[in-house]
C-alpha positions as CSV (number, residue, x, y, z in Angstrom):
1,X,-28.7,29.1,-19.6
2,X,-29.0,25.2,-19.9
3,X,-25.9,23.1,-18.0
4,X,-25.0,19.8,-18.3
5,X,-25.8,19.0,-14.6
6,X,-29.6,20.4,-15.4
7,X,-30.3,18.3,-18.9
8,X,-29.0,15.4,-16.9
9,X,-30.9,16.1,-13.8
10,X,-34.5,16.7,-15.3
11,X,-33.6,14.0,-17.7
12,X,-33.9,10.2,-16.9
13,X,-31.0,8.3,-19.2
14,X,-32.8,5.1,-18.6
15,X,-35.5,6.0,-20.4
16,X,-33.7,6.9,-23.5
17,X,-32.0,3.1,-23.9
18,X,-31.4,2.2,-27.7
19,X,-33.3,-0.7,-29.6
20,X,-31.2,-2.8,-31.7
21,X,-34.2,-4.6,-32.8
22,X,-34.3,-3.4,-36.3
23,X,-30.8,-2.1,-37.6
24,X,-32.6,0.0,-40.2
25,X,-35.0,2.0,-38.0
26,X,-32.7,4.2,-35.8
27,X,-35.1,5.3,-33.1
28,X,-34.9,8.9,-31.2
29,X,-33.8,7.0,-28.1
30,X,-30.5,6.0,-29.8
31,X,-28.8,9.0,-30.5
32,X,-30.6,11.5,-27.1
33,X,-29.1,8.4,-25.2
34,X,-25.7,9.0,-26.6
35,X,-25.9,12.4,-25.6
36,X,-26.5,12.1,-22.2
37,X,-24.1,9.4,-21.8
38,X,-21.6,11.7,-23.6
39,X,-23.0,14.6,-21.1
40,X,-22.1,12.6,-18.1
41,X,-18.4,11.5,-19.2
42,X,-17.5,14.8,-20.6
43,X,-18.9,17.2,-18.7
44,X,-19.0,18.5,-15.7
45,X,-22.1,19.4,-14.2
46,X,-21.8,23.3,-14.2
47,X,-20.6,23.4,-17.9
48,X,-22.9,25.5,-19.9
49,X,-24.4,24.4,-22.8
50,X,-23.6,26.2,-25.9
51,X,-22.9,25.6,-29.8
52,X,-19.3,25.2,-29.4
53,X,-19.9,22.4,-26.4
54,X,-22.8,20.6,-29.1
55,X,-20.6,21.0,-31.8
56,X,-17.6,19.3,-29.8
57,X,-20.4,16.3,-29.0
58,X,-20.8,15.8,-32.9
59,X,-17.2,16.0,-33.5
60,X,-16.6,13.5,-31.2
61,X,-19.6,11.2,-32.5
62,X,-18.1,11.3,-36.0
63,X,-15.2,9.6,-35.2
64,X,-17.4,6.3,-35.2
65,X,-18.8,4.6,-38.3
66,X,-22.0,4.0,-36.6
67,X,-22.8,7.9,-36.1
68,X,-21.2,8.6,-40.3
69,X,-23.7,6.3,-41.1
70,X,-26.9,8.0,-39.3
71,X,-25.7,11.8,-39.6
72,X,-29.2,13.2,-40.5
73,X,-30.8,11.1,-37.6
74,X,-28.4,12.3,-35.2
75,X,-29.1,16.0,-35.8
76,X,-32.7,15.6,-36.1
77,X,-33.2,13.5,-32.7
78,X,-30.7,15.7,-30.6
79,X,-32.2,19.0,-32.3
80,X,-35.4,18.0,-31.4
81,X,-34.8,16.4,-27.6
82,X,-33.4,19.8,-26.9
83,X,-35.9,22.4,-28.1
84,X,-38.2,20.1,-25.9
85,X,-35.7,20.5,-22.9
86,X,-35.5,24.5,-24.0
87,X,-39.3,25.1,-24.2
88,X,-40.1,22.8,-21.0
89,X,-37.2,25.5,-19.1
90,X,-38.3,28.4,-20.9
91,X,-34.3,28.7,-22.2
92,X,-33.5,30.1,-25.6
93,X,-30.6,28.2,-27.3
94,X,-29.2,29.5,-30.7
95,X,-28.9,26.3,-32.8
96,X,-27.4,28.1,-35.8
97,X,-24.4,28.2,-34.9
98,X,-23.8,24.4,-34.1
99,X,-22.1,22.4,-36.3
100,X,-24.3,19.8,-37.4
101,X,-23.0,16.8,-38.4
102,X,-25.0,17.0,-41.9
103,X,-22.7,20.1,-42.4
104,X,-19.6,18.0,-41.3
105,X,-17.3,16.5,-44.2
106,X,-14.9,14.4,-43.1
107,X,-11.3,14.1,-44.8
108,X,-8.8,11.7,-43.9
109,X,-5.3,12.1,-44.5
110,X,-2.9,9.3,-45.7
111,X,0.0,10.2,-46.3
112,X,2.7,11.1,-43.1
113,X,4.1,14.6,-44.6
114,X,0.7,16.1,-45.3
115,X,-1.1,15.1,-41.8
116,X,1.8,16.4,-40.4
117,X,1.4,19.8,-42.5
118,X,-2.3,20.1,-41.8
119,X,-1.4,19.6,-37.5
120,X,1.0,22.3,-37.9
121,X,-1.6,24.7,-39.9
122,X,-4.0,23.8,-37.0
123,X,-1.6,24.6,-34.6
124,X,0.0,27.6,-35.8
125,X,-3.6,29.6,-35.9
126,X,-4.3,28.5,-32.6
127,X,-1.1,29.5,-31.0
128,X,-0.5,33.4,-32.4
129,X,2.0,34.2,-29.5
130,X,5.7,32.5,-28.5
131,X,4.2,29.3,-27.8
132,X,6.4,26.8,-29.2
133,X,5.3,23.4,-30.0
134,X,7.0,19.9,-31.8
135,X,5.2,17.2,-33.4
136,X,6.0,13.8,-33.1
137,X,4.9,10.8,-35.1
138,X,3.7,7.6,-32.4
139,X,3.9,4.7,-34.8
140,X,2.4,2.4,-31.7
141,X,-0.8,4.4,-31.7
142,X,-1.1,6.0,-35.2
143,X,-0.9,9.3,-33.6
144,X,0.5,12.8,-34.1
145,X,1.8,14.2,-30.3
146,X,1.8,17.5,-30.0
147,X,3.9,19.1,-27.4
148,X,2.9,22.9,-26.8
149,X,5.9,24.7,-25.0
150,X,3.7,27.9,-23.0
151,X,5.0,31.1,-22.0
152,X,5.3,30.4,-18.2
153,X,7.2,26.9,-18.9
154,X,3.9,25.2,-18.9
155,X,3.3,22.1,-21.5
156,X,0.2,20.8,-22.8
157,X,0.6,17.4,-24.8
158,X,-2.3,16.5,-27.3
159,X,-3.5,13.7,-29.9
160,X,-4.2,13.8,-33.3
161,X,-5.8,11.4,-35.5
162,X,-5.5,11.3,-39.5
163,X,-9.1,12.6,-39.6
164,X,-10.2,16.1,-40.1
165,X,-13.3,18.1,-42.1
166,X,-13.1,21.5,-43.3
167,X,-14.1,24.7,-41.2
168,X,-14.1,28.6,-42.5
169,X,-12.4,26.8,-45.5
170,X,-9.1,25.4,-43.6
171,X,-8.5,21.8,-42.3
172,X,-9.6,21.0,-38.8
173,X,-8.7,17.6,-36.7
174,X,-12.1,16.0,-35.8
175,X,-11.1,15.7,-32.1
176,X,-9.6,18.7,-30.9
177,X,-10.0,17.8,-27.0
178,X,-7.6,15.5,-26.7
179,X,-5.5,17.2,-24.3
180,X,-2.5,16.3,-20.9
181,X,-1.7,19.7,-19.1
182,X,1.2,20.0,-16.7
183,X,2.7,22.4,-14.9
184,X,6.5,24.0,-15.4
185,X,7.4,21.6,-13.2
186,X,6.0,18.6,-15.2
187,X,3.6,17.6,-13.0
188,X,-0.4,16.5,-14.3
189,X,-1.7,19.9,-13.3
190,X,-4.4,20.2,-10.7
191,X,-7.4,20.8,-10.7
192,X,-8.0,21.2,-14.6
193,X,-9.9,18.7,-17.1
194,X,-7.4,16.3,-18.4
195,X,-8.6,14.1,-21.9
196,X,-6.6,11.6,-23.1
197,X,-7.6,7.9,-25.8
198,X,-6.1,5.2,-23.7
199,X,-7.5,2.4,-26.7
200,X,-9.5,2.8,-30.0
201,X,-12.7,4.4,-28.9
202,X,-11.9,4.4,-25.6
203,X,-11.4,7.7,-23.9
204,X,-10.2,9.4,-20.2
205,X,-11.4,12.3,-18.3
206,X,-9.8,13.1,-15.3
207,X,-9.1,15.8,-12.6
208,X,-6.2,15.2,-10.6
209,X,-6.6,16.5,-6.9
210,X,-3.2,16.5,-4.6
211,X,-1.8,13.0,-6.3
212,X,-5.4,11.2,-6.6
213,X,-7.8,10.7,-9.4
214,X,-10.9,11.7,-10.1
215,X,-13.0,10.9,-13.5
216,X,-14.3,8.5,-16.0
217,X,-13.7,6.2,-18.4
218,X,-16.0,5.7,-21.4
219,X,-15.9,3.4,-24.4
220,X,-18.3,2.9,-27.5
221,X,-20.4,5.0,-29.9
222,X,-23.0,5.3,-27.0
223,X,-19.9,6.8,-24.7
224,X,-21.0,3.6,-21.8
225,X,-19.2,4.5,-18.8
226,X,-16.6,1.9,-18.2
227,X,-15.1,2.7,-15.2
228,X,-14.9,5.8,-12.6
229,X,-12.6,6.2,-10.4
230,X,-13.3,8.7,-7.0
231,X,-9.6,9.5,-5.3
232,X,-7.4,6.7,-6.5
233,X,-3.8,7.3,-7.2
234,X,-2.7,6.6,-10.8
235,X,-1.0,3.2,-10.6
236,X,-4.7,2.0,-9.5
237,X,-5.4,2.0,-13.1
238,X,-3.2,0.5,-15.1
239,X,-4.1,1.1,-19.1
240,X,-4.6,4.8,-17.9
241,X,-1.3,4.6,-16.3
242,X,0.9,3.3,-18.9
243,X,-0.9,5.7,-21.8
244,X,0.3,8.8,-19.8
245,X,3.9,7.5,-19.1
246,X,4.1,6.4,-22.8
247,X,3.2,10.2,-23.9
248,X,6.0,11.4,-21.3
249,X,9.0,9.3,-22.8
250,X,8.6,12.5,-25.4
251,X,9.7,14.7,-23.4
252,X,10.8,13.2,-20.2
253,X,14.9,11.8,-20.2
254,X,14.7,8.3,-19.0
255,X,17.4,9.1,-17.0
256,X,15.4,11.4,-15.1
257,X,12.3,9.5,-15.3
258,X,11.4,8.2,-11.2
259,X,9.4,5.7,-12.9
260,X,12.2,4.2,-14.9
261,X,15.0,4.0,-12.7
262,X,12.8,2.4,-10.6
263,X,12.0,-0.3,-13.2
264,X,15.6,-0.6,-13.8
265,X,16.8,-0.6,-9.9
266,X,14.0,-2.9,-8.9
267,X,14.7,-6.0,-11.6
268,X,18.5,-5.5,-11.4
269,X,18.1,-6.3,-7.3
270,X,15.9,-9.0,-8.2
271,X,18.6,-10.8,-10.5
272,X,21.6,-10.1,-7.7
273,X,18.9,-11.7,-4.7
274,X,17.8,-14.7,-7.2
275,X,21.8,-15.4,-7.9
276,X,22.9,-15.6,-4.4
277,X,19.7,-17.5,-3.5
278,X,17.4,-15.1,-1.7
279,X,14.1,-16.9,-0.6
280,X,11.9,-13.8,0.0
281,X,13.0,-12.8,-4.1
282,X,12.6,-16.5,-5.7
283,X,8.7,-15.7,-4.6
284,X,9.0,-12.2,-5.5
285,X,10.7,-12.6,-8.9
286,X,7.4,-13.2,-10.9
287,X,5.6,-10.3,-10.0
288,X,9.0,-8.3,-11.0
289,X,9.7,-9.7,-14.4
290,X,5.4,-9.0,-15.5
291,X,6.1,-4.9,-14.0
292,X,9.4,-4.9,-16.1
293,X,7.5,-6.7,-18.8
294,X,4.5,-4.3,-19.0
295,X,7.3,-1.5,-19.1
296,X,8.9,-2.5,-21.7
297,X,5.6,-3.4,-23.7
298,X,3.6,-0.4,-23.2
299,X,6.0,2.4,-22.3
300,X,10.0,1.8,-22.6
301,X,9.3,0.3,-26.3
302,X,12.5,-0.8,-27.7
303,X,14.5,0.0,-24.4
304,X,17.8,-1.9,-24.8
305,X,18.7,-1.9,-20.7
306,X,15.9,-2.7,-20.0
307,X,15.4,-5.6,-22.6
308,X,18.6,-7.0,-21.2
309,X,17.2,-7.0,-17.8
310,X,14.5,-8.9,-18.2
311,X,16.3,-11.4,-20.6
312,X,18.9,-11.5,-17.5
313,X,15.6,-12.1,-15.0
314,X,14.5,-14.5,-16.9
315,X,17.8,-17.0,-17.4
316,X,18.1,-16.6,-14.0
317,X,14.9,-17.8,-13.3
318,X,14.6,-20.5,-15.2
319,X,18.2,-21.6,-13.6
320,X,17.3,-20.9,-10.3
321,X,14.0,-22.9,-10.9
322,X,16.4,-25.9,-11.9
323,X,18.2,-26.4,-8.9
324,X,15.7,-26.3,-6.3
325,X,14.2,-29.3,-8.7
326,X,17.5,-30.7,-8.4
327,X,18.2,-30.4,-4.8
328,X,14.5,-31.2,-3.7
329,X,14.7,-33.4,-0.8
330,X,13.0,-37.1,-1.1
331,X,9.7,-37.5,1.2
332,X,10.2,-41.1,2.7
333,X,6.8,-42.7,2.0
334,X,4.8,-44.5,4.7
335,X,6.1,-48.2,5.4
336,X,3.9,-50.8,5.0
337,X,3.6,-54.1,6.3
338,X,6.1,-55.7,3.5
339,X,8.3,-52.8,3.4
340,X,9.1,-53.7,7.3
341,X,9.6,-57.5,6.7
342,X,12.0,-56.7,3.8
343,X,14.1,-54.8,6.4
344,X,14.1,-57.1,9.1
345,X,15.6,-59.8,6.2
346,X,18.0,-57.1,5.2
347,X,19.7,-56.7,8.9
348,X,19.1,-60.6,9.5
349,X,22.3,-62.4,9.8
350,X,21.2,-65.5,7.6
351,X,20.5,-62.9,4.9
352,X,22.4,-61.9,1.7
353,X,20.8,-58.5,1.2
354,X,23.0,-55.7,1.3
355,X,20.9,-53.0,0.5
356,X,17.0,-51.6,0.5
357,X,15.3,-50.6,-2.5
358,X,13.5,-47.3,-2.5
359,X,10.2,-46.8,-4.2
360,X,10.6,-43.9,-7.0
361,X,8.6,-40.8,-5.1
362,X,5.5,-39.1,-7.1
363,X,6.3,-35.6,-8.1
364,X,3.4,-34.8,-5.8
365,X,5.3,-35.5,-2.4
366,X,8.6,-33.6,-3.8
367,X,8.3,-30.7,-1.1
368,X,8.3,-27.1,-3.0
């Protein structure tokens, strides 16, 4: 059977670049360039490729305006690039039973009770043993989070939007992939395809091989590839990063949490060091208040210890910047010729002078 790695590799993407020239003529390069982009991202090379993979590729499409606008185009164009691909490789492919998005009605849901009622439908059909999962409402993203509680203490954490379309007469979510899995120990497990929407139309697949990183980050109706990242650790990507320790403040204690007792440890030792006047931490300082800041922001929303702290940092800050200006030494400026006769009159006998007059110093030549 056709893989992913195959289409891709007897398939040149460049030549399949979209024209924007003329908004009303979508051209068969637009949407067989999507799908190879989509392809790359998505799959891996040895995934085979079958309804249920196509149908996931529409799904995902139909999430953008663009592709609801140019349904009919989409399943024409891919239809058609692939019975090429299937006659040209002699492979038989069973397009009726791909879910075409001409076949896809999309439904979205307003109100917070019935989203919340069609997740739990969803859920409960897919999960017909003691898996156990919660629901929770992420105003910051517009999200449902569902946290599936497995059998052997495993926990997968997924994403739902307020859309959905109808399948075998129930209501479906339109992306279904969106999907963390960790281990008992709640751990990113390794080894297994990890999804995740880091921004609007921006989406994260990952594999995660003893602590590093491994995947791709793709943005847009046309799925561009926006960054990869070959063996990096997670902090090396920061909106990645914060999305994933915002999801596990749902089921993580804070007070447990390595990454927030560090926060906490690290800008409470910053305040102490700035108070009794620490060098190495009045250059240091900055870089801890924008970690603390990002924390707050992105993950620990609405944490009050940690609010305080960085109020705290802050003040003491803005003191501490206040009495080095205030204890600045004064850079003696070059004498000039007058400056040395005025002197020499001041410590003459005959003289009345009793004092030198200073010349105010620019704020340039205040030493830092």
């Amino acid at each position: 059977m056709l893989n992913a790695g195959r289409i891709l590799k007897s398939i040149s993407q460049t030549s399949y670049q979209y024209s924007q020239t003329s908004p009303e003529a979508t051209s068969d390069l637009g949407s067989v360039a999507a799908f190879l982009s989509w392809l790359a991202y998505s799959c891996d090379p040895e995934d085979l490729l079958t309804p249920e993979l196509l149908s996931q590729f529409f799904q995902e499409c139909l999430e953008y305006p663009h592709w609801q606008q140019q349904r009919k185009p989409l399943s024409e164009e891919v239809r058609h690039f692939l019975e090429a691909i299937c006659l040209q490789q002699d492979e038989l492919f069973n397009f009726s039973e791909v879910l075409w998005p001409t076949r896809i009605q999309i439904i979205e849901i307003e109100q917070l009770p019935d989203w919340t009622d069609a997740v739990s439908s969803y859920l409960t059909a897919q999960y017909r043993t003691q898996e156990k999962f919660r629901l929770i409402h992420d105003e910051s993203t517009q999200k449902l989070i569902a946290l599936v509680l497995k059998n052997n203490g495993e926990l997968s954490v997924r994403q739902f939007n307020r859309k959905f379309f109808i399948r075998d007469g129930a209501l479906i979510p339109l992306r279904e992939d969106l999907e963390l899995h960790y281990s008992s120990h709640l751990e990113l497990r390794n080894d297994v395809p990890q999804k995740i929407e880091t921004a609007p139309f921006t989406t994260a697949r990952f594999l995660v091989q003893n602590q590093q990183l491994f995947g791709t980050i793709a943005r847009g109706y046309f799925f561009q590839k926006m960054n990869s990242f070959s063996g990096i650790e997670l902090t090396s990507t920061p909106k990645l990063f914060y999305t994933i320790r915002r999801l596990e403040q749902h089921f993580i204690k804070r007070e447990s949490d390595p990454f927030y007792q560090a926060t906490v440890d690290s800008t409470e030792h910053c305040v102490r060091m700035l108070k009794i006047g620490d060098d190495e931490y009045i250059q240091k300082a900055p870089d801890v208040l924008s970690h603390a800041q990002n924390a707050l922001e992105y993950v620990f929303i609405g944490d009050k210890l940690l609010s305080l702290l960085v109020r705290d940092l802050q003040y003491t800050m803005a003191g501490r910047s206040q009495e080095l200006q205030s204890i600045k030494p004064v850079t003696a400026l070059p004498k000039t010729t007058a400056v040395k006769q005025k002197e020499e009159q001041i410590w003459s006998p005959n003289k009345n002078q009793d004092r030198t007059r200073f010349h105010r110093p620019r704020e340039s030549d205040l030493t830092n």
